[in-house]
PDB file of N, CA, C, O and CB in Angstrom:
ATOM      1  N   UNK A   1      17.770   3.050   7.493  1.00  0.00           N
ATOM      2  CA  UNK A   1      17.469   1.640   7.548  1.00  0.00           C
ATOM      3  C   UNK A   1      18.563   0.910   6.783  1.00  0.00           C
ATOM      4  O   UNK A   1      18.833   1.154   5.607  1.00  0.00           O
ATOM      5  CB  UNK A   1      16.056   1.333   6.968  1.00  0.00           C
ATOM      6  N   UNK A   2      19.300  -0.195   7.691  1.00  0.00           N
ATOM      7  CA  UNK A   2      19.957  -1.070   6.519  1.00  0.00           C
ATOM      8  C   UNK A   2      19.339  -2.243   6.450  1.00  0.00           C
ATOM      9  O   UNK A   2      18.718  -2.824   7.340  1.00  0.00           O
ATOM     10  CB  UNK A   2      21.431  -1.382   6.654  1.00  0.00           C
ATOM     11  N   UNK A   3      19.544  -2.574   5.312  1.00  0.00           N
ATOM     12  CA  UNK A   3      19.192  -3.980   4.642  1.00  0.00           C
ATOM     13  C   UNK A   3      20.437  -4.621   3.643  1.00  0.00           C
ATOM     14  O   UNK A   3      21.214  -3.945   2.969  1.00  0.00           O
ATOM     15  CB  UNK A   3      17.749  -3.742   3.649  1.00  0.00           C
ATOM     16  N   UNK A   4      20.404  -5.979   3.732  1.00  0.00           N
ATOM     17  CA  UNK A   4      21.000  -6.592   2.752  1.00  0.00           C
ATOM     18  C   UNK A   4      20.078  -7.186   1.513  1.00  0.00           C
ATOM     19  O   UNK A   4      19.085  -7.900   1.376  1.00  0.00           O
ATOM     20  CB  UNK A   4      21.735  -7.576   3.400  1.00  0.00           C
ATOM     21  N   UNK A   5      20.982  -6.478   0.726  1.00  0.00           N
ATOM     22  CA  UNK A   5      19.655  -6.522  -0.966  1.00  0.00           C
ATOM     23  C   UNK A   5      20.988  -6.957  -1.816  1.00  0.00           C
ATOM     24  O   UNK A   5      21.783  -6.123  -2.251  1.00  0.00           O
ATOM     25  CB  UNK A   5      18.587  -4.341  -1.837  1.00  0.00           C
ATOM     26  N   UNK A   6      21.127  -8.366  -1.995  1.00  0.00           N
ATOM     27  CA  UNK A   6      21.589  -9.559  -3.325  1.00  0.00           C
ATOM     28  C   UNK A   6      23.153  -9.776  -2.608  1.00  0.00           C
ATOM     29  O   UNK A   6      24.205  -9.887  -3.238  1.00  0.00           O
ATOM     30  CB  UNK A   6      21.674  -8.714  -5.495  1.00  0.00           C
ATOM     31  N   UNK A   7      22.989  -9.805  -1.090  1.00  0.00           N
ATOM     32  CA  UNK A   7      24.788  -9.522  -0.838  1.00  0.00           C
ATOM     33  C   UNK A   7      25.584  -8.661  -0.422  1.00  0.00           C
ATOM     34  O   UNK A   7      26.787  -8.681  -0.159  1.00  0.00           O
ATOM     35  CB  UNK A   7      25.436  -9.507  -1.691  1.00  0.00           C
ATOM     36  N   UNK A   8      24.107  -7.229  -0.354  1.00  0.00           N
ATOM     37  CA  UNK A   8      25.285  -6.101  -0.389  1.00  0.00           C
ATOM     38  C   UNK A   8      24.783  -5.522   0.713  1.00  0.00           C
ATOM     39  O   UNK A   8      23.579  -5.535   0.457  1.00  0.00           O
ATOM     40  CB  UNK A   8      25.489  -5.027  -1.731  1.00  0.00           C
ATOM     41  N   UNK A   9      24.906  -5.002   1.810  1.00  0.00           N
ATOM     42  CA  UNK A   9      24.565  -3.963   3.088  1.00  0.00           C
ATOM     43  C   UNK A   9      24.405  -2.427   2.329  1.00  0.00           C
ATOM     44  O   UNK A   9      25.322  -1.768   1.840  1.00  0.00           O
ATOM     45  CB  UNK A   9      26.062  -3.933   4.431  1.00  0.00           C
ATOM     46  N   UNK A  10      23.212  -2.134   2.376  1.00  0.00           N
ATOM     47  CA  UNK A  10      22.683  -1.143   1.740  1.00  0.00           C
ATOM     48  C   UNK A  10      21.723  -0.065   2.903  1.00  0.00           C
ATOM     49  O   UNK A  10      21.031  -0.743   3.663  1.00  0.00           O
ATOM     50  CB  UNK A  10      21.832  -1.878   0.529  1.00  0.00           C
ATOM     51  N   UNK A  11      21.617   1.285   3.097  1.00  0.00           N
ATOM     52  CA  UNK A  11      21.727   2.102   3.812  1.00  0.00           C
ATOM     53  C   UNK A  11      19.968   2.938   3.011  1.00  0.00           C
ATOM     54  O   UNK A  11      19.975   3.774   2.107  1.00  0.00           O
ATOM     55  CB  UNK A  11      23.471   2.796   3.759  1.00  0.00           C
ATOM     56  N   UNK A  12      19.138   2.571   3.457  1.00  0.00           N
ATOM     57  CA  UNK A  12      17.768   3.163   3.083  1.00  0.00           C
ATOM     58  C   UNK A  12      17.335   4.513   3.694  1.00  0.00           C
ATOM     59  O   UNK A  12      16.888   4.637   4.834  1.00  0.00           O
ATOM     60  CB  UNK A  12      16.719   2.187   3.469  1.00  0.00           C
ATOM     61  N   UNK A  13      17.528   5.564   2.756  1.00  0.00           N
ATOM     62  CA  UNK A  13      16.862   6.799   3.759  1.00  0.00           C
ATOM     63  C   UNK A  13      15.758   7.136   3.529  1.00  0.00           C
ATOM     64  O   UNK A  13      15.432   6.672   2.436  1.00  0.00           O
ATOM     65  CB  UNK A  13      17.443   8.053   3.790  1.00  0.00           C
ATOM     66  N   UNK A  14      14.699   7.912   4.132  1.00  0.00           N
ATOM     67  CA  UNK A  14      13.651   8.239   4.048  1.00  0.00           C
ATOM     68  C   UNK A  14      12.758   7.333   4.167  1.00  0.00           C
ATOM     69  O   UNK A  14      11.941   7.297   3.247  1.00  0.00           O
ATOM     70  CB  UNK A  14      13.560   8.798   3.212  1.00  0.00           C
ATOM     71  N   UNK A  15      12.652   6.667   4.904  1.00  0.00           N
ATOM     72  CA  UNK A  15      11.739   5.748   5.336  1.00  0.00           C
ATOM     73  C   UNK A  15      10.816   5.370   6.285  1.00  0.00           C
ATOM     74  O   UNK A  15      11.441   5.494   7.338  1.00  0.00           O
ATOM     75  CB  UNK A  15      12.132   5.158   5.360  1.00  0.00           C
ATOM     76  N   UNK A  16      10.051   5.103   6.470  1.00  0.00           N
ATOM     77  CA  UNK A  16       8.935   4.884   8.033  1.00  0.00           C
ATOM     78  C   UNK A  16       8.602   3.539   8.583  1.00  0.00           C
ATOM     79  O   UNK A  16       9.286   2.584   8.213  1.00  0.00           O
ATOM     80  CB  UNK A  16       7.326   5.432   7.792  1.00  0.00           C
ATOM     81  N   UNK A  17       7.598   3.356   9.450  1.00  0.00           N
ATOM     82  CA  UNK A  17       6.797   1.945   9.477  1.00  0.00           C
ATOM     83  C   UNK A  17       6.806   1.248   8.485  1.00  0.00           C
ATOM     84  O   UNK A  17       7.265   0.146   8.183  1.00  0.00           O
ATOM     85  CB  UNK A  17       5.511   1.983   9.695  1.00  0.00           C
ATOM     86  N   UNK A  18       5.673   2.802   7.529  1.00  0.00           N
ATOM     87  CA  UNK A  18       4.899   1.874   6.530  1.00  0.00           C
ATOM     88  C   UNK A  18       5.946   2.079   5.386  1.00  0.00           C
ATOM     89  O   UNK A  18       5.678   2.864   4.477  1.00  0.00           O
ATOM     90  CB  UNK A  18       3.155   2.361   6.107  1.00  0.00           C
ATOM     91  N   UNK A  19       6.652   1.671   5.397  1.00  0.00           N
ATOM     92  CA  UNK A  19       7.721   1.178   4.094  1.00  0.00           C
ATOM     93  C   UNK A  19       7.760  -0.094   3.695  1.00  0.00           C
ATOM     94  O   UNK A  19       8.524  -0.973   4.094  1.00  0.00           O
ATOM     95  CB  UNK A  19       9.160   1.366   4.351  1.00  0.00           C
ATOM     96  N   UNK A  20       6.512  -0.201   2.518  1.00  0.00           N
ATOM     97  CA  UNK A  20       6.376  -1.591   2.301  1.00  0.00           C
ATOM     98  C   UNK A  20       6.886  -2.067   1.005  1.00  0.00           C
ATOM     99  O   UNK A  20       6.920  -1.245   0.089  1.00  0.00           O
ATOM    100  CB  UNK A  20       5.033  -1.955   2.427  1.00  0.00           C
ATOM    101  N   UNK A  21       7.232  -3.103   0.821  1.00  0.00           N
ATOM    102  CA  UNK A  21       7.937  -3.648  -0.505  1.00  0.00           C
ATOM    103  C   UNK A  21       7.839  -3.425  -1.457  1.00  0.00           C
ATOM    104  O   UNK A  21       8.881  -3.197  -2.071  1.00  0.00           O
ATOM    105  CB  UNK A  21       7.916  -4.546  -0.803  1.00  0.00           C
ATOM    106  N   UNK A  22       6.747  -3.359  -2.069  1.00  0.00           N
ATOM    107  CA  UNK A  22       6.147  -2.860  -3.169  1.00  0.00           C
ATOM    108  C   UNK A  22       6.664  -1.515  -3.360  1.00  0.00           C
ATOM    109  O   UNK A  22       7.009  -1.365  -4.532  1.00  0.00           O
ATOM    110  CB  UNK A  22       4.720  -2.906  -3.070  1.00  0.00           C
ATOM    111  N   UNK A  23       6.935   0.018  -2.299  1.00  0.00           N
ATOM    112  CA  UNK A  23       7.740   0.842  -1.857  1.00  0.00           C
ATOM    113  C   UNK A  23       9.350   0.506  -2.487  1.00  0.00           C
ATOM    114  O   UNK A  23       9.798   0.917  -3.557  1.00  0.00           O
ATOM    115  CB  UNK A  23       7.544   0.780  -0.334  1.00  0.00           C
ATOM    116  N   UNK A  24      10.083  -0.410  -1.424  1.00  0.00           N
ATOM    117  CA  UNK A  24      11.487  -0.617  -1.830  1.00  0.00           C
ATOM    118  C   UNK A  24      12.017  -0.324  -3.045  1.00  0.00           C
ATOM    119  O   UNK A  24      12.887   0.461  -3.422  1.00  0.00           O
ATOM    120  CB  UNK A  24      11.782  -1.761  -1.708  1.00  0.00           C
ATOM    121  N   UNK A  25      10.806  -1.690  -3.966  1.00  0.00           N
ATOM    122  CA  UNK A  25      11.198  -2.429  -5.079  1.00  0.00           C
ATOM    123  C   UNK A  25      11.096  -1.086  -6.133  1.00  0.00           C
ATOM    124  O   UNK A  25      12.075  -0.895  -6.855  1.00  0.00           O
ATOM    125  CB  UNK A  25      10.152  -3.881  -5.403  1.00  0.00           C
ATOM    126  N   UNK A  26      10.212  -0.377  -6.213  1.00  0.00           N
ATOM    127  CA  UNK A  26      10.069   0.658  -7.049  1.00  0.00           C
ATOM    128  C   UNK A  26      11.582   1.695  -6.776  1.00  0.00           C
ATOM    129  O   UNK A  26      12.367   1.916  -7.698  1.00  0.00           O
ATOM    130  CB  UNK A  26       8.501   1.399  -6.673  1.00  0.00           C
ATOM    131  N   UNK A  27      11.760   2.184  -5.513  1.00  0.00           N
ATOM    132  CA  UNK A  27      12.696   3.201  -4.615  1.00  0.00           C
ATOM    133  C   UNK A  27      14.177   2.048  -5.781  1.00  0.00           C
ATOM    134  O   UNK A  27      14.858   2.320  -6.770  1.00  0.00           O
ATOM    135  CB  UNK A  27      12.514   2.991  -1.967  1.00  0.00           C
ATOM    136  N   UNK A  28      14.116   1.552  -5.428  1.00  0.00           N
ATOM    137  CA  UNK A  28      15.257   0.777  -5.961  1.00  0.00           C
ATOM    138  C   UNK A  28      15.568   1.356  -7.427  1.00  0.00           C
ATOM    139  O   UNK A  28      16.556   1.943  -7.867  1.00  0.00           O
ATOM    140  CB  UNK A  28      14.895  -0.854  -5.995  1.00  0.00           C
ATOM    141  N   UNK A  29      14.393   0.982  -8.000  1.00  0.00           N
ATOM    142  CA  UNK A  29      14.341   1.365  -9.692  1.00  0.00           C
ATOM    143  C   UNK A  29      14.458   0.004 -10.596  1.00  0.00           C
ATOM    144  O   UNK A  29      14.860  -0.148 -11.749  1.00  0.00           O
ATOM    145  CB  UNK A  29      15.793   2.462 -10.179  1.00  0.00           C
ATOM    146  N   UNK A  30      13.740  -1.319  -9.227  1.00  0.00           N
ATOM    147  CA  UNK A  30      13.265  -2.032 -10.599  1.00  0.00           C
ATOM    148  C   UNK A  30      11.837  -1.873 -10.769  1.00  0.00           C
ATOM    149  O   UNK A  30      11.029  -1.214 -10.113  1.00  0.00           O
ATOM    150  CB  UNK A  30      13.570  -3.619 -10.649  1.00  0.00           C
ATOM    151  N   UNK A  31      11.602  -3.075 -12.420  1.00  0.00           N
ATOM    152  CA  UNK A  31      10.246  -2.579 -12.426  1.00  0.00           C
ATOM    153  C   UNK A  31       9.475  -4.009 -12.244  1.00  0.00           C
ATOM    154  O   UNK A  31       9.582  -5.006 -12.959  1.00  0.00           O
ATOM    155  CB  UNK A  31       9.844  -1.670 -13.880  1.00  0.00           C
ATOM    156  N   UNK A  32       8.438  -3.765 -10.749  1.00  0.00           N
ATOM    157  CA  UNK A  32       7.789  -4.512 -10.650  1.00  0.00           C
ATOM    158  C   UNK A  32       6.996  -5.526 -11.633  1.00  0.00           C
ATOM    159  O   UNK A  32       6.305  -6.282 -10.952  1.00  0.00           O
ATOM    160  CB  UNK A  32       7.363  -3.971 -10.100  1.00  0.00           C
ATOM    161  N   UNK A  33       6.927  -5.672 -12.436  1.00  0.00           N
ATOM    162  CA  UNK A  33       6.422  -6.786 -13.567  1.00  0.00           C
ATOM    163  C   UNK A  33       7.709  -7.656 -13.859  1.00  0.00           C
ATOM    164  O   UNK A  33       7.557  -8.840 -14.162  1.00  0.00           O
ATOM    165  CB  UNK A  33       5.823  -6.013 -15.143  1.00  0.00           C
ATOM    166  N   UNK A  34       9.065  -7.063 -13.769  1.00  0.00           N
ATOM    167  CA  UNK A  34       9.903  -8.135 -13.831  1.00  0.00           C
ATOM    168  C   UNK A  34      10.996  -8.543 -13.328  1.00  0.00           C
ATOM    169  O   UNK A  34      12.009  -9.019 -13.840  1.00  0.00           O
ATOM    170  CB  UNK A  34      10.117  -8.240 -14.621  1.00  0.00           C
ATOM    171  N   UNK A  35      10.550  -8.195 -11.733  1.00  0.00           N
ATOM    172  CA  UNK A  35      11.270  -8.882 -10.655  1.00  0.00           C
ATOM    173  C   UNK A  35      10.508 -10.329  -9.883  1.00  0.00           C
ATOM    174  O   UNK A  35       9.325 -10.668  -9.868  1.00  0.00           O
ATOM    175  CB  UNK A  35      11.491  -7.688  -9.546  1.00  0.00           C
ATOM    176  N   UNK A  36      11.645 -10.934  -9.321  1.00  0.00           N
ATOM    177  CA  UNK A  36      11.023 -11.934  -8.342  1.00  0.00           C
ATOM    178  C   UNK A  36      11.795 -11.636  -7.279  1.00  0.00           C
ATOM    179  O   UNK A  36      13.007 -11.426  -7.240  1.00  0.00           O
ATOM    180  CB  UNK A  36      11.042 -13.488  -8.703  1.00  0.00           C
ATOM    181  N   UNK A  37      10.697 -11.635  -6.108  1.00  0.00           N
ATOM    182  CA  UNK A  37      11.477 -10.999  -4.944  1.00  0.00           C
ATOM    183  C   UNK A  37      11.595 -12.081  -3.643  1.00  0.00           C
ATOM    184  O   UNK A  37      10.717 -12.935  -3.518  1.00  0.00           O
ATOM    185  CB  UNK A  37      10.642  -9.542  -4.450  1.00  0.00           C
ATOM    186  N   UNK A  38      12.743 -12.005  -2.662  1.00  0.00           N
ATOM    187  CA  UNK A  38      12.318 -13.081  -1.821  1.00  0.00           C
ATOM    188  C   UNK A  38      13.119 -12.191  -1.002  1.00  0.00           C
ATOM    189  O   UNK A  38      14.095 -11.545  -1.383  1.00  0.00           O
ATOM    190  CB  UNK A  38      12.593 -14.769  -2.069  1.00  0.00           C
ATOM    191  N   UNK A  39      12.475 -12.227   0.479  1.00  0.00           N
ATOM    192  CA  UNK A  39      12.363 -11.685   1.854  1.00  0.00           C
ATOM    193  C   UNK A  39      12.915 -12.443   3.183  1.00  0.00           C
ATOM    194  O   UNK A  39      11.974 -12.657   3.947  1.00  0.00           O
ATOM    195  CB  UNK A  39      10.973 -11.497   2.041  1.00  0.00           C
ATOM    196  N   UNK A  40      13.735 -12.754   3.516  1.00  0.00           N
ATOM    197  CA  UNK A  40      13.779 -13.115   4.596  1.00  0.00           C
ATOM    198  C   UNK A  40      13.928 -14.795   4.283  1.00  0.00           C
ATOM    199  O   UNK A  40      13.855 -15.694   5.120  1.00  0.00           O
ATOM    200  CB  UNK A  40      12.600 -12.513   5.390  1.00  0.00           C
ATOM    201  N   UNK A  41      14.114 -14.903   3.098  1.00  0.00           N
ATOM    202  CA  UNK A  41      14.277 -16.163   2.716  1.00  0.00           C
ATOM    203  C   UNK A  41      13.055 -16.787   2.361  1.00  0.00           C
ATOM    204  O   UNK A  41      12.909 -18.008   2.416  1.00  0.00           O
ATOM    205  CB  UNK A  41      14.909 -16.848   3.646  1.00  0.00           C
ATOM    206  N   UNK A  42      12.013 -15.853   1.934  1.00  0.00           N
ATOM    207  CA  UNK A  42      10.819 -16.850   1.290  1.00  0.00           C
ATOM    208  C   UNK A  42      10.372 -15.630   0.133  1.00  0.00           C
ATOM    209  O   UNK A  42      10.527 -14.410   0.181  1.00  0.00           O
ATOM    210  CB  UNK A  42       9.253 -17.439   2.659  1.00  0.00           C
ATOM    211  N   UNK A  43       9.775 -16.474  -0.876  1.00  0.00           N
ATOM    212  CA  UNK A  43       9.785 -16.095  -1.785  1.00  0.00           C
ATOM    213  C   UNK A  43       7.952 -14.965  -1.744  1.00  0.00           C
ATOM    214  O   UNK A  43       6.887 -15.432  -1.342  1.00  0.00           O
ATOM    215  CB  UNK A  43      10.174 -17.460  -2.734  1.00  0.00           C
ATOM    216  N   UNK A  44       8.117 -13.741  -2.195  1.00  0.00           N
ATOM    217  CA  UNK A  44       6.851 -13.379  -1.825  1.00  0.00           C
ATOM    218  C   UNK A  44       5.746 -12.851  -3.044  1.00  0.00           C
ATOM    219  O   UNK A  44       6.348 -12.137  -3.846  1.00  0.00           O
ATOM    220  CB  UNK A  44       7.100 -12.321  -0.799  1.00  0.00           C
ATOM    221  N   UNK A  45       4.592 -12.983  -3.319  1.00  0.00           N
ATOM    222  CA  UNK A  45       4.348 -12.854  -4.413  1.00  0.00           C
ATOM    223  C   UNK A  45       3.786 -11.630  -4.237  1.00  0.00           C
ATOM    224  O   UNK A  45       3.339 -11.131  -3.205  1.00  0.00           O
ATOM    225  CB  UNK A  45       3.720 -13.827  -4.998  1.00  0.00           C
ATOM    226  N   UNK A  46       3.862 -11.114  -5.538  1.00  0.00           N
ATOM    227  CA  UNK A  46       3.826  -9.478  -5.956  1.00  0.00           C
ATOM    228  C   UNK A  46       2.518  -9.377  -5.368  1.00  0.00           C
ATOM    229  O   UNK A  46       2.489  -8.226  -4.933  1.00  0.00           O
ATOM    230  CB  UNK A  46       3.928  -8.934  -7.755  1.00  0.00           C
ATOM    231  N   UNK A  47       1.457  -9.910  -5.118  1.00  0.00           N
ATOM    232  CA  UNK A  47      -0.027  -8.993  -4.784  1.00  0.00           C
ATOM    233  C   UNK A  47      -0.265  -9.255  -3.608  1.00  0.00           C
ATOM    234  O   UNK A  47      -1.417  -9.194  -3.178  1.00  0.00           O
ATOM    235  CB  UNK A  47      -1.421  -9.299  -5.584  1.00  0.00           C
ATOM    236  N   UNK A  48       1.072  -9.703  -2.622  1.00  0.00           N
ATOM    237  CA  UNK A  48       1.242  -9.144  -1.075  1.00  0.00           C
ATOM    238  C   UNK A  48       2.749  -8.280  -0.942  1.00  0.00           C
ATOM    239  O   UNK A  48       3.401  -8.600   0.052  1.00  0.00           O
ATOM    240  CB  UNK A  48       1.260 -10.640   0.136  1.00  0.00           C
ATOM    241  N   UNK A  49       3.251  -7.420  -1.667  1.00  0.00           N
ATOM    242  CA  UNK A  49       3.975  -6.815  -1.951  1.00  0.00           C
ATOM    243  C   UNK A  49       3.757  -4.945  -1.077  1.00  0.00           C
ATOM    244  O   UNK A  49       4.562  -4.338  -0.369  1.00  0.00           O
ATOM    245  CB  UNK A  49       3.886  -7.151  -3.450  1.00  0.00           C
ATOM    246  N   UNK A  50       2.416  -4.554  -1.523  1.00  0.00           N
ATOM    247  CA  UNK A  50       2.209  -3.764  -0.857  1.00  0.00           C
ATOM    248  C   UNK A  50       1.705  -4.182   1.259  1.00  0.00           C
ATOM    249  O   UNK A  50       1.849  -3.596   2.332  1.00  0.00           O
ATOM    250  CB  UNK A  50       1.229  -3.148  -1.905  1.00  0.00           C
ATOM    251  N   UNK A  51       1.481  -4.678   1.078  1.00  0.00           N
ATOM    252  CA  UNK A  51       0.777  -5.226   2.877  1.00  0.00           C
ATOM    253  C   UNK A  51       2.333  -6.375   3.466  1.00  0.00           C
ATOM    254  O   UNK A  51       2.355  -7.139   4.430  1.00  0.00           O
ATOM    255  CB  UNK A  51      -1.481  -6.789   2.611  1.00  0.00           C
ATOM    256  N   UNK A  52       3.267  -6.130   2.625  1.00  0.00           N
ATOM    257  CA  UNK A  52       4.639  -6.484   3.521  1.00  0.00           C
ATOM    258  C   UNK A  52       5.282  -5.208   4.049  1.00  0.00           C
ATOM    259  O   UNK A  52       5.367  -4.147   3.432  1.00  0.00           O
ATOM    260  CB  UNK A  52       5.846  -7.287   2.590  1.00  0.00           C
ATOM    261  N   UNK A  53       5.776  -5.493   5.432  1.00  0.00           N
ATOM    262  CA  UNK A  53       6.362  -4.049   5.786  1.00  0.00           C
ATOM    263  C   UNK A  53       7.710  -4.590   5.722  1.00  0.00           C
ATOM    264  O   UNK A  53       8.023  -5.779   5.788  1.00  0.00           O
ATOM    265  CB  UNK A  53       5.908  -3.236   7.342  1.00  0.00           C
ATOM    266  N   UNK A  54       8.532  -3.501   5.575  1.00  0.00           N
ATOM    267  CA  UNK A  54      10.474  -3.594   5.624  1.00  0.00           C
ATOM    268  C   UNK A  54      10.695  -3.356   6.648  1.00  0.00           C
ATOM    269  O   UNK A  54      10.144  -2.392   7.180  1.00  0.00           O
ATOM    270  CB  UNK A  54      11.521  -2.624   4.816  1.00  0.00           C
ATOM    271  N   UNK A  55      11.779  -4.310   7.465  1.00  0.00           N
ATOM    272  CA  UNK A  55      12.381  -3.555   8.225  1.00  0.00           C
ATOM    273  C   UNK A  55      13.736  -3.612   8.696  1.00  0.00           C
ATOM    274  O   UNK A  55      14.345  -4.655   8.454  1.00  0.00           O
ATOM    275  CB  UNK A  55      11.757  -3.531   9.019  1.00  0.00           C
ATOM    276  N   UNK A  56      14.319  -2.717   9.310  1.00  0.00           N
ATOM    277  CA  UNK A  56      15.609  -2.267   9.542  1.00  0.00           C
ATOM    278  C   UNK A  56      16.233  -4.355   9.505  1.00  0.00           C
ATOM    279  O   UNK A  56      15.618  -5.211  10.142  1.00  0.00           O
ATOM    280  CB  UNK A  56      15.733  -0.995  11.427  1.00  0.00           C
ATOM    281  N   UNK A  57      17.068  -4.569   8.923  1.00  0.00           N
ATOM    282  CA  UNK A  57      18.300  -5.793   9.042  1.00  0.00           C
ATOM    283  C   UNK A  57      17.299  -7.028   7.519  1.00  0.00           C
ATOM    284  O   UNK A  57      17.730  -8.018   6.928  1.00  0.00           O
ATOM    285  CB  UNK A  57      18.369  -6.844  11.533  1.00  0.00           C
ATOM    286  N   UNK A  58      16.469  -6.593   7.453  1.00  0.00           N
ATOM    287  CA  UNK A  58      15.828  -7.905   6.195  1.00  0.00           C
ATOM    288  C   UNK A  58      16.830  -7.930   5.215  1.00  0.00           C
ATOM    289  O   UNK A  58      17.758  -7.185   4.898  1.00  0.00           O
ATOM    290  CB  UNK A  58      14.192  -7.536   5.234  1.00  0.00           C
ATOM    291  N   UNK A  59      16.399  -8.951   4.845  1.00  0.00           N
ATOM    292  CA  UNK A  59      17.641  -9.646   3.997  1.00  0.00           C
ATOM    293  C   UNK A  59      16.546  -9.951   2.752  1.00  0.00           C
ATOM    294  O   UNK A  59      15.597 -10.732   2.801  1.00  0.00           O
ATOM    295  CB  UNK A  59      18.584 -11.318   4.853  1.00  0.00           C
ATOM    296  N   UNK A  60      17.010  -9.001   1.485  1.00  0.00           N
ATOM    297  CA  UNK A  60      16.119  -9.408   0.307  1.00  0.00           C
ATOM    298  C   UNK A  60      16.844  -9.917  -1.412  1.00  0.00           C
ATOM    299  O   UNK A  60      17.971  -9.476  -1.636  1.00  0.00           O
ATOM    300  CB  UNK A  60      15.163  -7.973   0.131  1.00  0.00           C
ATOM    301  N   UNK A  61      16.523 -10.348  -1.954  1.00  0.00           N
ATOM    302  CA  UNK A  61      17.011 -11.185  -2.867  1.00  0.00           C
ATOM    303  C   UNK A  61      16.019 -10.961  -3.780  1.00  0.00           C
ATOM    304  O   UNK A  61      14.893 -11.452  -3.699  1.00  0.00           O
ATOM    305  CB  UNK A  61      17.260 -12.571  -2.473  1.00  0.00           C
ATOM    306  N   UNK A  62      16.546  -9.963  -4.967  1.00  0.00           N
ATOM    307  CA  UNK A  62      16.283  -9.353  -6.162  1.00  0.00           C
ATOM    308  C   UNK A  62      16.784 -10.052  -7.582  1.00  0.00           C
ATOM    309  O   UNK A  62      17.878  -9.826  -8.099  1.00  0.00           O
ATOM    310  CB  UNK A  62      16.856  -8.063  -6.002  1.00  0.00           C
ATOM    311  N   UNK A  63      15.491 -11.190  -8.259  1.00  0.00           N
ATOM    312  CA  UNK A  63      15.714 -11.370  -9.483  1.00  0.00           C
ATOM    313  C   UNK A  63      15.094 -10.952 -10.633  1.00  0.00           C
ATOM    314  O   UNK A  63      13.915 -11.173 -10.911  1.00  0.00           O
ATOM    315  CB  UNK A  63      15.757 -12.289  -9.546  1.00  0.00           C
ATOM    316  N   UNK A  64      16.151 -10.146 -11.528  1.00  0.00           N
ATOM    317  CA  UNK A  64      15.085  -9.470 -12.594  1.00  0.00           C
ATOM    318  C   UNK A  64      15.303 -10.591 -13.825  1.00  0.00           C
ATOM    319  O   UNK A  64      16.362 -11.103 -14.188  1.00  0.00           O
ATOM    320  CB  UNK A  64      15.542  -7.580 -13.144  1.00  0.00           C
ATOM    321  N   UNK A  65      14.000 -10.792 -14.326  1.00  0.00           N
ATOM    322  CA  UNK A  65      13.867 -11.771 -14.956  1.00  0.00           C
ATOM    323  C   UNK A  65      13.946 -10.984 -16.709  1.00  0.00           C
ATOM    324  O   UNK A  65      13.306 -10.034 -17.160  1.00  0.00           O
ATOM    325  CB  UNK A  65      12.459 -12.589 -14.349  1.00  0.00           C
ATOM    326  N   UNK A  66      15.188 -12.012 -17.464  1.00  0.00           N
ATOM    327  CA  UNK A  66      15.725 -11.510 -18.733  1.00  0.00           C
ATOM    328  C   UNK A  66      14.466 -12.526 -19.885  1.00  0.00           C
ATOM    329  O   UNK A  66      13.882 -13.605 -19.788  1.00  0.00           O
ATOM    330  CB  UNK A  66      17.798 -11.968 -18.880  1.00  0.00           C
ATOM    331  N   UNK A  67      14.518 -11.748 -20.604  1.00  0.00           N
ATOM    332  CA  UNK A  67      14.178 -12.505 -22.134  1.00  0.00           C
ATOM    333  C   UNK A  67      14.976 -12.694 -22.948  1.00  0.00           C
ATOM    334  O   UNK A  67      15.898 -11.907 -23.164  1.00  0.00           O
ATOM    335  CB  UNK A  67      13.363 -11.959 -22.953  1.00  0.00           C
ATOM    336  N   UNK A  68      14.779 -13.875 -23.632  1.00  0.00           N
ATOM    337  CA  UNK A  68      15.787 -13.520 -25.006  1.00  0.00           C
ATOM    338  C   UNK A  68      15.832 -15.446 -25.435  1.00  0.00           C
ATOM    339  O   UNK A  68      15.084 -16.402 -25.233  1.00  0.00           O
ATOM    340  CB  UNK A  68      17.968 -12.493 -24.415  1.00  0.00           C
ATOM    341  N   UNK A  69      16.877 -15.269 -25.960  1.00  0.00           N
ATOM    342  CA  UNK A  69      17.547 -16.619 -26.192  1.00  0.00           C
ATOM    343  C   UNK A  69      17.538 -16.984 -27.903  1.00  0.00           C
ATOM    344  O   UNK A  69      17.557 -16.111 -28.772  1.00  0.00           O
ATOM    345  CB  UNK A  69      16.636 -17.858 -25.248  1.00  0.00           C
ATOM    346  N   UNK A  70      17.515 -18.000 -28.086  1.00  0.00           N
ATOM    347  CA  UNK A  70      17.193 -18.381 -29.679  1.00  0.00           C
ATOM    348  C   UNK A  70      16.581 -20.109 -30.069  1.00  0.00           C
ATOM    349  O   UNK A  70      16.813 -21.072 -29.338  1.00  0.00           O
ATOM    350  CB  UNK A  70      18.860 -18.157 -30.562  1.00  0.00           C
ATOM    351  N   UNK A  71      16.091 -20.152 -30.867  1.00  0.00           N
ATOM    352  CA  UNK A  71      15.475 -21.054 -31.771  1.00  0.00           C
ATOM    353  C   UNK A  71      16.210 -21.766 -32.691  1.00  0.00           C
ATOM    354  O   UNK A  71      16.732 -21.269 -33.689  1.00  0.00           O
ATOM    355  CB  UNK A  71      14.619 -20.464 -32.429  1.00  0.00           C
ATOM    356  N   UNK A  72      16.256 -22.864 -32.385  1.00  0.00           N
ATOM    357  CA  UNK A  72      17.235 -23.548 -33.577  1.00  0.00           C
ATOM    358  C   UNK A  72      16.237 -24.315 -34.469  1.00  0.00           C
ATOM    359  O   UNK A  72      16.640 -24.938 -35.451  1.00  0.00           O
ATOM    360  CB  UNK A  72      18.507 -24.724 -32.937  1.00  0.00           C
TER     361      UNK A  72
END
């Protein structure tokens, strides 16, 4: 399966139908609590993550969300 994930044409093996996002996002090696994910150009929220299916040409857009900063 290819997909474009942040820009890049990326080559998915082992995959089926049911290869659903929630799937990807883990396969990838981020960690679901601190990504925001968007599909096809819409933004999708994590607790329809599993009941989205992937498929061969989607176009997904991976933000892992940082902490930090400072207090003045």
């Amino acid at each position: 399966m290819k997909l474009k994930i942040n820009g890049e044409i990326k080559t998915i093996d082992h995959f089926d139908e049911q290869f659903s996002l929630e799937d990807l996002i883990k396969h990838l090696g981020y960690q679901p609590q601190l990504v925001v994910v968007e599909l096809n150009g819409t933004i999708v929220n994590p607790q329809g993550w599993l009941n989205k299916k992937i498929k061969n040409g989607d176009c997904l857009e991976v933000v892992t969300i940082v902490g930090g900063g400072s207090y003045s």
